[in-house]
C-alpha positions in Angstrom: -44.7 -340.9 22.3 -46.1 -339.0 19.9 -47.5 -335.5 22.0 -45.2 -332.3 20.9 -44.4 -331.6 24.1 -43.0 -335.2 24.5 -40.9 -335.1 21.1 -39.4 -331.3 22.1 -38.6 -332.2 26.0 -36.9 -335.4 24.3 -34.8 -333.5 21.6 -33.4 -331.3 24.5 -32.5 -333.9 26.4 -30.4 -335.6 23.4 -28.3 -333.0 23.1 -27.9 -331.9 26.7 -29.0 -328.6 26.6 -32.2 -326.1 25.7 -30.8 -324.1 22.6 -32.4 -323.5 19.5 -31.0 -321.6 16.5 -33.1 -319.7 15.0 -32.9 -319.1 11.2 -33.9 -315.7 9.9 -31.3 -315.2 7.1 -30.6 -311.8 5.6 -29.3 -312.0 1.6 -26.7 -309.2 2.1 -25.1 -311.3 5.6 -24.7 -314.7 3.4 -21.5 -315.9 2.7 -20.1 -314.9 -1.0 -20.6 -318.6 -2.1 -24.3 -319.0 -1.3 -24.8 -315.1 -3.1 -22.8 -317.0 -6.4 -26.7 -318.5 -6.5 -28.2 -317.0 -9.4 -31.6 -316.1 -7.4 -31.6 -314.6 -4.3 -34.0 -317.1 -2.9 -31.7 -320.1 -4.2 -28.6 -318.5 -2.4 -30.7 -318.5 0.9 -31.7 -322.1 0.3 -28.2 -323.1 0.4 -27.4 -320.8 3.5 -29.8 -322.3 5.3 -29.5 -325.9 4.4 -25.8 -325.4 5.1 -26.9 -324.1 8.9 -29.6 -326.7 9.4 -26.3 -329.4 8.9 -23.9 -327.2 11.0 -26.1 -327.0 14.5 -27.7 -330.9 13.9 -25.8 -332.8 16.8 -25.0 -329.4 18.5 -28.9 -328.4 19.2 -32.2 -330.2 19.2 -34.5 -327.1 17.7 -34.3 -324.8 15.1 -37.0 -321.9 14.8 -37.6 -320.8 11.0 -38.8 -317.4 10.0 -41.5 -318.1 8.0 -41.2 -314.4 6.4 -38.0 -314.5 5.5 -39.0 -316.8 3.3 -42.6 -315.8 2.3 -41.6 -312.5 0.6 -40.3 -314.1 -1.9 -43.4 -315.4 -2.7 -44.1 -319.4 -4.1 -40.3 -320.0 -4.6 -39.7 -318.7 -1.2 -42.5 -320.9 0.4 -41.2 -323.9 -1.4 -38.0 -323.2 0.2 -39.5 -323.1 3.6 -41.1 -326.6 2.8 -37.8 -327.8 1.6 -35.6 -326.6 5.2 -38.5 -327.9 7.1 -38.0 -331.3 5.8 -34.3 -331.4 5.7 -34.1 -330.1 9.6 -36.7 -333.6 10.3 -34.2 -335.4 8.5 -31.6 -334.2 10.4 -33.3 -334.7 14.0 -34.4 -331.4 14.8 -37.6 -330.1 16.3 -38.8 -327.5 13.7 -40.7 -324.1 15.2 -42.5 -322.0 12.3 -42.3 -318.7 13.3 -44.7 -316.9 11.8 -47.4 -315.7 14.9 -50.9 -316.2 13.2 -53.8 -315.1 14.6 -57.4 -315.9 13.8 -60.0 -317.8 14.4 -62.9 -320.4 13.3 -62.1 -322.0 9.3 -59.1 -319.9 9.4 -57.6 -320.8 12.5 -57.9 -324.2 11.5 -56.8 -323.8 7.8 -53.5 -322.4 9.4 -53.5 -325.4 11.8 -53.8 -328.3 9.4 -50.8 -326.8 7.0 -48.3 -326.3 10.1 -48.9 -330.2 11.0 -47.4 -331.4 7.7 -44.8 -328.7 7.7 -43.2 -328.6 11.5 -43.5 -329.8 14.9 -44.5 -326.1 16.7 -45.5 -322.6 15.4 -45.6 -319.5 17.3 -49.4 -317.8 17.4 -50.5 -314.3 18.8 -53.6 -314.6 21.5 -54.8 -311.5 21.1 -58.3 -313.2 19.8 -58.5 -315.5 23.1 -58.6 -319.0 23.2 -60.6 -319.0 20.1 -57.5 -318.0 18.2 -55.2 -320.5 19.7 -57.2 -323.9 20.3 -57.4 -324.7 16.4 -53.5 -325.3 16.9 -53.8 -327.3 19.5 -56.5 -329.4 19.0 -55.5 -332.7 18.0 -52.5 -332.8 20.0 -50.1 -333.3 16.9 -48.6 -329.6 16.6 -47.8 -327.5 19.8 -48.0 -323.7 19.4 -46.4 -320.7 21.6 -48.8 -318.1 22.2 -47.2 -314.7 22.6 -47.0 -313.7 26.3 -44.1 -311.1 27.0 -42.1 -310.6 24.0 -38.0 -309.2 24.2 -39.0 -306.1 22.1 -39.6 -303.3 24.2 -42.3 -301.8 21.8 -44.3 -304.7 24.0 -44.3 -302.8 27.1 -46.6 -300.5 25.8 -49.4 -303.0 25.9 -48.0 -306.1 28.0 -47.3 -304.0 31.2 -50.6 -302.1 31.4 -52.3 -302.9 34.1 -56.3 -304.7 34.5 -58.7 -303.7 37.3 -57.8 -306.8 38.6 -54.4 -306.1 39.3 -52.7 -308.3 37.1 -50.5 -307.2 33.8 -51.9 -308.0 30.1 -48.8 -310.3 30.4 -50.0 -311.8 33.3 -54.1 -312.3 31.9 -52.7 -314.1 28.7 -50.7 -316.1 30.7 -53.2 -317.3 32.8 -55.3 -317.9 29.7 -52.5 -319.9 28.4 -52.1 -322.3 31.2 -56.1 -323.0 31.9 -56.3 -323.7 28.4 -52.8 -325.7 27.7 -53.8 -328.1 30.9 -56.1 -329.7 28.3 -53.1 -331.0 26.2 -50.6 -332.3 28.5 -48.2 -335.3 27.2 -46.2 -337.5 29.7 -43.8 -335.4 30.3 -46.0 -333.2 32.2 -45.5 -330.3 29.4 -48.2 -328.5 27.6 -48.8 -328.8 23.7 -49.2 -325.0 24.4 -46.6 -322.9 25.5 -45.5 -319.0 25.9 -43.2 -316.8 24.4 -41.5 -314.8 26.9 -38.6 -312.9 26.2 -34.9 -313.1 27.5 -35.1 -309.4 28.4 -37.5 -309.8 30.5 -35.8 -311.6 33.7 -38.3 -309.8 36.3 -41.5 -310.9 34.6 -40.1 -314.3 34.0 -40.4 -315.1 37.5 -43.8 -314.5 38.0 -44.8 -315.5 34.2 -43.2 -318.9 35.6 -44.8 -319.1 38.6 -48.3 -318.3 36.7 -47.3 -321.0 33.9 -45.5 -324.3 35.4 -46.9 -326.5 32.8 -45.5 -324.5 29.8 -42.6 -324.7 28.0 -41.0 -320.9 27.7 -39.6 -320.4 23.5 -37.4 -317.6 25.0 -36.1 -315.2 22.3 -34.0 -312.1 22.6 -31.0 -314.2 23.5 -27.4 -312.7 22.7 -27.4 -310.5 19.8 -30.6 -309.2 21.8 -28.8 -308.5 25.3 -30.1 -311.5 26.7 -27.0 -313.4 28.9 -27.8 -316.6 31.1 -28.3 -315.6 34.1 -31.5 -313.3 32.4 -32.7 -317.0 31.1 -32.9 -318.7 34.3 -35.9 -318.0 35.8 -37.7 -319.3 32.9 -36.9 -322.5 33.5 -38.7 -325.0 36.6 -36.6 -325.5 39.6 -35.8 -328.8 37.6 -33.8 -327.5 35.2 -36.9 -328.0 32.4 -39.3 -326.2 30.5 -37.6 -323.6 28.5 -35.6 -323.2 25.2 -33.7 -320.5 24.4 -32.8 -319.2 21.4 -30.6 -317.6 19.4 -30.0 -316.3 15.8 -27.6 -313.4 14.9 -25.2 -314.6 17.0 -24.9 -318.1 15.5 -26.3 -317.6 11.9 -23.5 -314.8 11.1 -20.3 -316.5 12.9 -18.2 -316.2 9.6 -15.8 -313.4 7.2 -18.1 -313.4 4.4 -15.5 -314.6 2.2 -14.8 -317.9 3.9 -14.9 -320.7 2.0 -15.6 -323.1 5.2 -17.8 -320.9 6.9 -20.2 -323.5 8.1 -17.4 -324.4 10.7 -18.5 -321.2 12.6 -22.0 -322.1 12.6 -20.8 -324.9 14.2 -18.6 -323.6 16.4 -21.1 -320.8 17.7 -24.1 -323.6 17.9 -22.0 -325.5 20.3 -21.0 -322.7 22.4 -24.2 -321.7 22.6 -25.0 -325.1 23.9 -22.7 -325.0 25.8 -22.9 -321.9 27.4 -26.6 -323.0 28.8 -25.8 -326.5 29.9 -22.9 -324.9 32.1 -24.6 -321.8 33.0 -27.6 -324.1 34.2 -25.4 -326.8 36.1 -25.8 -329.8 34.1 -22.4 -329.8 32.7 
């Protein structure tokens, strides 16, 4: 088993449920004993490699920010090298969010450094196919092209409507699931899959209907406004295809000043776990 699609759908089902945390830390939200780090970059290190061991057991996939990270420039990018390793280590799937797009030698440039770095990476389509099949290619890294994103700065472009009928959302989702039926693994999941936002429970539906084969990296999940019932409908009538995440919400579940504040990392990575398995029926 060795297809992405294969390794995420089997992560999920280790833990029971479809959550990810996402990790997109913030210096001046850190607990006072990570900020007692003499660089700022340092202190986020130790945040986040206090997280990554907080949800491992609770979750199956973390999503990492890559710009949090890269504005901090080669000490920040070694620190993204060093959380993608330590979530492997501790059995998550690792997303690298950082929604590229480009094509030809660059495309593929982008490609080959993701596959030693993470399992998925999030890419914008707006160049086509020729922007997203360099990701895809070799069937080793799986990539979520943007589809309908949670912001609603989105709507402005992803809900105009073509000639045809059919919403920008709706084109690049069709796009998506020609081109992702070319890199299916057993599970009958796509190395490709969509990004489509938890806010977005009406487009879901047809976004699901248009995409069977893809798995859905829903964002805008609590802190956003997004509640369960807004997440179902991106998921197959079989419960699958879908993870959901969530960052604020479980990333910030401490008093600053607590000296054992990874136990409410913990505590909100497992009720966010939780709250989908239930909300979903299979517990």
């Amino acid at each position: 088993m060795n297809h992405p699609a294969d390794h995420l759908t089997a992560a999920i089902d280790k833990v029971g449920n479809p959550a990810c945390v996402g990790l997109d830390p913030v210096l001046e939200r850190l607990p006072a004993s990570c900020l007692a780090e003499a660089r700022p970059v340092d202190a986020i290190q130790r945040f986040c490699l206090g997280v990554l061991d907080a949800i491992s057991g609770h979750v199956g996939v973390c999503k990492i920010q890559s710009a949090c990270f890269e504005r901090f420039g080669a000490a920040g990018v070694e620190v993204l090298d060093v959380l993608c390793a330590r979530a492997r280590e501790v059995g998550l799937q690792v997303i690298l969010d950082y929604k590229r797009g480009d094509i030809g030698i660059s495309a593929e440039h982008y490609a080959a450094s993701a596959r030693e770095r993470c399992d998925w990476v999030t890419v914008n389509p707006y160049l086509g196919v020729d922007g997203i099949a360099p990701f895809v290619a070799e069937d080793r890294l799986g990539a979520f092209a943007l589809v309908r994103t949670s912001n609603p700065g989105g709507d402005a472009i992803q809900s105009n409507r073509l000639e045809d009928g059919r919403t920008v959302a709706q084109s690049v989702a069709d796009l998506v699931a020609e081109h992702g039926e070319k890199s299916l693994g057993l599970c009958g999941y796509s190395a490709l899959g969509a990004v489509v936002g938890a806010t977005k429970r009406k487009d879901a539906e047809e976004l699901r209907r248009r995409m069977p084969r893809q798995i859905f990296l829903v964002p805008g999940f609590g802190a956003q406004g997004g509640g369960v019932d807004d997440v179902l409908p991106c998921f197959n009538s079989d419960g699958t295809g879908a993870i959901i995440t969530a960052s604020r919400s479980v990333l910030y579940a401490f008093e600053t000043e607590d000296p054992v504040w990874q136990s409410g990392v913990e505590r909100a990575a497992r009720e966010l776990g939780d709250s989908l398995a239930k909300g979903m029926g299979t517990r």
